[in-house]
N, C-alpha and C positions, 0 to 999 in steps of 0.2 A: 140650640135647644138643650133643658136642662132638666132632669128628674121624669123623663118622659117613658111610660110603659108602648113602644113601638113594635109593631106585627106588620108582617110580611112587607118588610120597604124595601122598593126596588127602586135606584137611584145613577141617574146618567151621569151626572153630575160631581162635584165636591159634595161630600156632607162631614158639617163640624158640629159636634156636639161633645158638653162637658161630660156628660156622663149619662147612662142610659140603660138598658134592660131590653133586649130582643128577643121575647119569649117564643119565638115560630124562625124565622130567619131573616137574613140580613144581603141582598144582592147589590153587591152594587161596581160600576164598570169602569170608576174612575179611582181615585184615594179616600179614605175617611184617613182623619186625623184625630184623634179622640185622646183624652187624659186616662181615662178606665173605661173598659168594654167587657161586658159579660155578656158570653152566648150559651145559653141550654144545649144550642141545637148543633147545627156545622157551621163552620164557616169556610166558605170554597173562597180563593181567590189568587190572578197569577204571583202576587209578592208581600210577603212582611216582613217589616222592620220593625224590631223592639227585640224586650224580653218576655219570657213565657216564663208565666207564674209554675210553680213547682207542681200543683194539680192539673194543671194544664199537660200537665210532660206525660203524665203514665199511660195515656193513649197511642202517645208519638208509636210504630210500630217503624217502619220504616223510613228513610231521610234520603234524599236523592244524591247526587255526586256534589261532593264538598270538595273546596279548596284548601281549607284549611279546618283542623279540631285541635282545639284545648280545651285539655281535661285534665282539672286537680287532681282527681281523687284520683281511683281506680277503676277499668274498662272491665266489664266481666262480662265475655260472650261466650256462645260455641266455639265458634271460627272468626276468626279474624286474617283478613286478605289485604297482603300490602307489603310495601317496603318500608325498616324503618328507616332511618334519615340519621339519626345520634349513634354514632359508630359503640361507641361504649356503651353497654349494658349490663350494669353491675348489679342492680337487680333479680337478672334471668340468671336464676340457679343451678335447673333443670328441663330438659327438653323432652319428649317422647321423641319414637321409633324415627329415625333421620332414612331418608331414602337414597343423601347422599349430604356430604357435606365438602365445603372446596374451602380454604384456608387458604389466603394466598403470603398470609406472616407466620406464627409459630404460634403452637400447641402445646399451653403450659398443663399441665394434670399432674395430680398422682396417680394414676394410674390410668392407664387407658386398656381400654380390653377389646381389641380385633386382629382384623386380616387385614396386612398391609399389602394392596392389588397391585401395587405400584414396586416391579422385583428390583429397579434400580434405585438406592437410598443411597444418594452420593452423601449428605447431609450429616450420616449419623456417624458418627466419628468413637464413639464408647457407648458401652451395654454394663450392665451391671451382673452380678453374678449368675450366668447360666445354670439350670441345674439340666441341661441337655439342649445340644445344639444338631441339628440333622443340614448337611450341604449335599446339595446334589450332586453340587459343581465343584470346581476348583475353590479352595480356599486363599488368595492372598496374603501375605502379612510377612513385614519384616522380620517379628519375632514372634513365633507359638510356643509360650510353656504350657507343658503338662506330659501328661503320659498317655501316650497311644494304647488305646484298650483291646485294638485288633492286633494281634499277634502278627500274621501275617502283612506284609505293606508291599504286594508287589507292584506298584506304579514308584514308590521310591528307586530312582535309577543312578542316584548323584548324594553326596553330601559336601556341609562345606569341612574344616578343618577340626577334627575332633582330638580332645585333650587326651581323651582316653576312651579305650572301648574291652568291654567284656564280652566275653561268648562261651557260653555255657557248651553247645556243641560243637561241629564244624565251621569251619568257612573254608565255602569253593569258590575257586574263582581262577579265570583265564590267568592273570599274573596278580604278582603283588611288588611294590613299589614302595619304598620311604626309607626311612631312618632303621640302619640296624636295630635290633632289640640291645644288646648284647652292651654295656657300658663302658665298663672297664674291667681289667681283671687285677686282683690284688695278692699279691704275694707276702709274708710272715714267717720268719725264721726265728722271730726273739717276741718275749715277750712283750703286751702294750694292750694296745687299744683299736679295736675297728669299730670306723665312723663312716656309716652309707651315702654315695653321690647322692647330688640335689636327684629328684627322680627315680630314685630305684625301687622299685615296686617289687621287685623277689631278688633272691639271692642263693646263689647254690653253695654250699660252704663243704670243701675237703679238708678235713684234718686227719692227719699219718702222726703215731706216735712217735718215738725216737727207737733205734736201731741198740743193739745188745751188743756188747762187747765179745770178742772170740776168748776163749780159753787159751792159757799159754803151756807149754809143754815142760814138764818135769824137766829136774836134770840128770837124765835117764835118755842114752840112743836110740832113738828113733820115737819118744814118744809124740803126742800127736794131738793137739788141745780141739775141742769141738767149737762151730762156730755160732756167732749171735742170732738170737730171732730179728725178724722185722717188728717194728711202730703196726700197733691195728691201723683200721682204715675203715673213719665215718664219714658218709655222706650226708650234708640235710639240708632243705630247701627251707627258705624263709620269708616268708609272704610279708613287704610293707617292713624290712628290717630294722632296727634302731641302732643304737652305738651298744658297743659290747666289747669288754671287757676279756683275756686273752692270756693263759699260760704256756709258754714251748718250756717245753725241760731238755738237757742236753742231752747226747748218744751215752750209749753204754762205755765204763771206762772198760782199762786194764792196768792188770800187773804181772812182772816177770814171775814165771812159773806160779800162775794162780786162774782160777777162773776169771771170766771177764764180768761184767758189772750189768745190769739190765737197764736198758733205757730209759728215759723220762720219760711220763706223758706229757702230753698235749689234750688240755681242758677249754673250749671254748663254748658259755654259756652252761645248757647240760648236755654237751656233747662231750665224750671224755673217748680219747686213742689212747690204749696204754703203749708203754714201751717194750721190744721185744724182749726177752731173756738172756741174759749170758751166757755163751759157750760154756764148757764144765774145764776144769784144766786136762790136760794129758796125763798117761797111766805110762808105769813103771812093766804094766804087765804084757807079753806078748799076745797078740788076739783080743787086748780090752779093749771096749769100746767108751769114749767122752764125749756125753750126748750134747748135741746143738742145743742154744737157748732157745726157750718156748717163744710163741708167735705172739707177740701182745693182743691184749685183748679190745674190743674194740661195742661200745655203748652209746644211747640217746639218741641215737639220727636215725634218717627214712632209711638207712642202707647201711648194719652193720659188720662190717668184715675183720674177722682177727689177722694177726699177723702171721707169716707164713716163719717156719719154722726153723731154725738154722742147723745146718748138715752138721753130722757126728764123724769125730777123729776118730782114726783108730792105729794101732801101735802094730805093727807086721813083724820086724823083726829087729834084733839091737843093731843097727846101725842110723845116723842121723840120718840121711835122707832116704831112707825105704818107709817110712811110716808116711801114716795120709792124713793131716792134718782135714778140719770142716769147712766146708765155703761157709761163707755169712750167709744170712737169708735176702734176700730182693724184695724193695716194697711198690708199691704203684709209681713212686715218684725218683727208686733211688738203687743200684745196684749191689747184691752183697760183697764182700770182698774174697778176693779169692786165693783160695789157700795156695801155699807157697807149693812149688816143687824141691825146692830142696832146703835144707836147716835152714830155719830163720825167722823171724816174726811174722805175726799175719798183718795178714794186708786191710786197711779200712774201707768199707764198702763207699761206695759214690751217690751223689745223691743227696736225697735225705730220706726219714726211716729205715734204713736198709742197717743189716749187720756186719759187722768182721767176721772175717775169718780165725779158726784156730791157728796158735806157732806152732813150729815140727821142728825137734831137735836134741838137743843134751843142755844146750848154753841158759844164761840168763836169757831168757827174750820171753814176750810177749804176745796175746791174738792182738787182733785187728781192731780197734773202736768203733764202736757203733755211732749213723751218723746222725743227727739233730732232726727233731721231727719237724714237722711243717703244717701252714694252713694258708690254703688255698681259695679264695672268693671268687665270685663269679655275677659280676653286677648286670640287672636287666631291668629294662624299663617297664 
């Protein structure tokens, strides 16, 4: 049938028609097969195959359970319910509110921003720079640099082997255990050069100047020469020491029937010991007295001491051995020398910084020499 205007056909049957117009409707309980079909109205029935003209579409509201959709273009609903199937989705940019999301590979971002529920992260192996880290717990780790911002750390019970430690105030503790402080000690009677162990972190440095000669006694009975000062005596501590540089000067001299000679210092850095003074000679006069040389003087250290003063001759009556010649003076490291009991030279103090003694007598002779000053180190880790 062809070109036919057709109203209410209800049909058991096949019906084949080229083409046609159903202006009311169209019932029918078996197939039509047709080239073109136009219905005004509805069309009810259990199955179609074909395509649906693009006017035909904008009624569709609903579509029952599909096996399968392709679609070129793009899906634009409310909600859309379903799994998809193409594991990649480089399209999907952004998501709204996730109620949960399970990753079972890895989470590239720049930035992710939450609460990780999950307290064990065996995974995460580097973090970038903290600006504040809070643990409840124990911390782990082979190595932690930085600086502990709580003063106090009493769970710290142990360390392991520290190169060095400082402590501003005490430390108490049941014992103590390890390597002496204390390095070496260094001794200097001539002049040179002091060069600090590998390690020495302080250094106590004693320098003694040189020791005064004694006074010699006139040639005159019983006169009685006075005897030398001691070397001053600097102490100074020196933090992290370097090499330095070092003058000894020698003891005090003498000569027959003359005063004795004053000591050398000893100059180390701007630590300066002077030397002690020289006895005065012996007098002609009964009852005079020939005073001991002065104590040297002693500058630039934490601790400084002059030298102690050497004892005074004096002339009692003419005969050689009733006059009482001066002891030397004694220094920390050296003893003065001591006057003779009867005619005869003085005696040189022991030691070093220390003084001679005055001579007692008539004869040519002489006091006692003064002995060579010193410098004393004292190395500490």
């Amino acid at each position: 049938m062809k070109n036919t205007a057709l109203r209410n056909w209800l049909l058991a049957g096949m019906l084949c028609i080229s083409s046609g117009l159903f202006s009311q409707g169209l019932s029918v309980t078996g197939t039509i097969d047709v080239n073109n079909l136009t219905v005004t109205g509805t069309i009810q029935g259990g199955t179609y195959s074909g395509t649906f003209s693009a006017g035909s579409l904008a009624n569709i509201t609903s579509i029952g359970t599909l096996t399968s959709l392709t679609v070129t273009n793009n899906i634009s609903a409310a909600t859309l319910s379903g799994v998809l199937s193409t594991v990649a989705q480089p399209n999907i940019t952004s998501l709204g509110t996730l109620s949960s999301l399970t990753v079972s590979g890895l989470i590239n971002a720049g930035t992710i921003s939450a609460t990780i529920i999950t307290a064990a992260q065996p995974n995460i192996t580097s973090l970038g720079t903290q600006t504040a880290l809070t643990v409840s717990g124990l911390v782990n780790a082979i190595t932690i640099s930085g600086t502990l911002t709580t003063a106090s750390q009493t769970n710290i019970t142990t360390l392991g082997t520290l190169t060095n430690l400082t402590v501003t105030g005490s430390i108490t503790g049941g014992s103590f255990s390890g390597v002496d402080g204390l390095i070496r000690m260094v001794v200097f009677t001539s002049t040179g050069t002091y060069t600090p162990s590998a390690g020495c972190r302080k250094a106590i440095v004693h320098v003694v100047g040189g020791g005064g000669g004694g006074g010699g006694p006139l040639a005159n009975n019983g006169s009685a020469g006075g005897g030398g000062g001691a070397g001053g005596y600097v102490i100074e501590i020196l933090t992290n020491p370097t090499s330095q540089g070092f003058t000894i000067n020698t003891g005090g001299g003498v000569t027959n029937n003359a005063s004795g000679t004053a000591g050398g210092s000893v100059v180390f850095g701007g630590i300066t010991a002077g030397g002690g003074g020289g006895g005065l000679v012996g007098t002609g006069t009964i009852g005079a007295i020939s005073l001991g040389g002065a104590g040297g003087t002693a500058a630039g250290g934490d601790i400084n001491i002059p030298g102690m003063p050497g004892f005074n001759g004096v002339k009692i009556v003419n005969t050689n051995s009733l006059g009482m010649a001066g002891n030397g003076a004694s220094s920390p490291f050296g003893s003065g020398g001591r006057a003779p009991a009867t005619a005869g030279a003085g005696v040189t103090g022991t030691g070093n910084g220390s003084g001679g003694s005055g001579g007692l007598g008539n004869s040519a002779t002489a006091g006692g020499t003064g002995t060579n000053g010193i410098i004393i180190i004292y190395e500490y880790r």
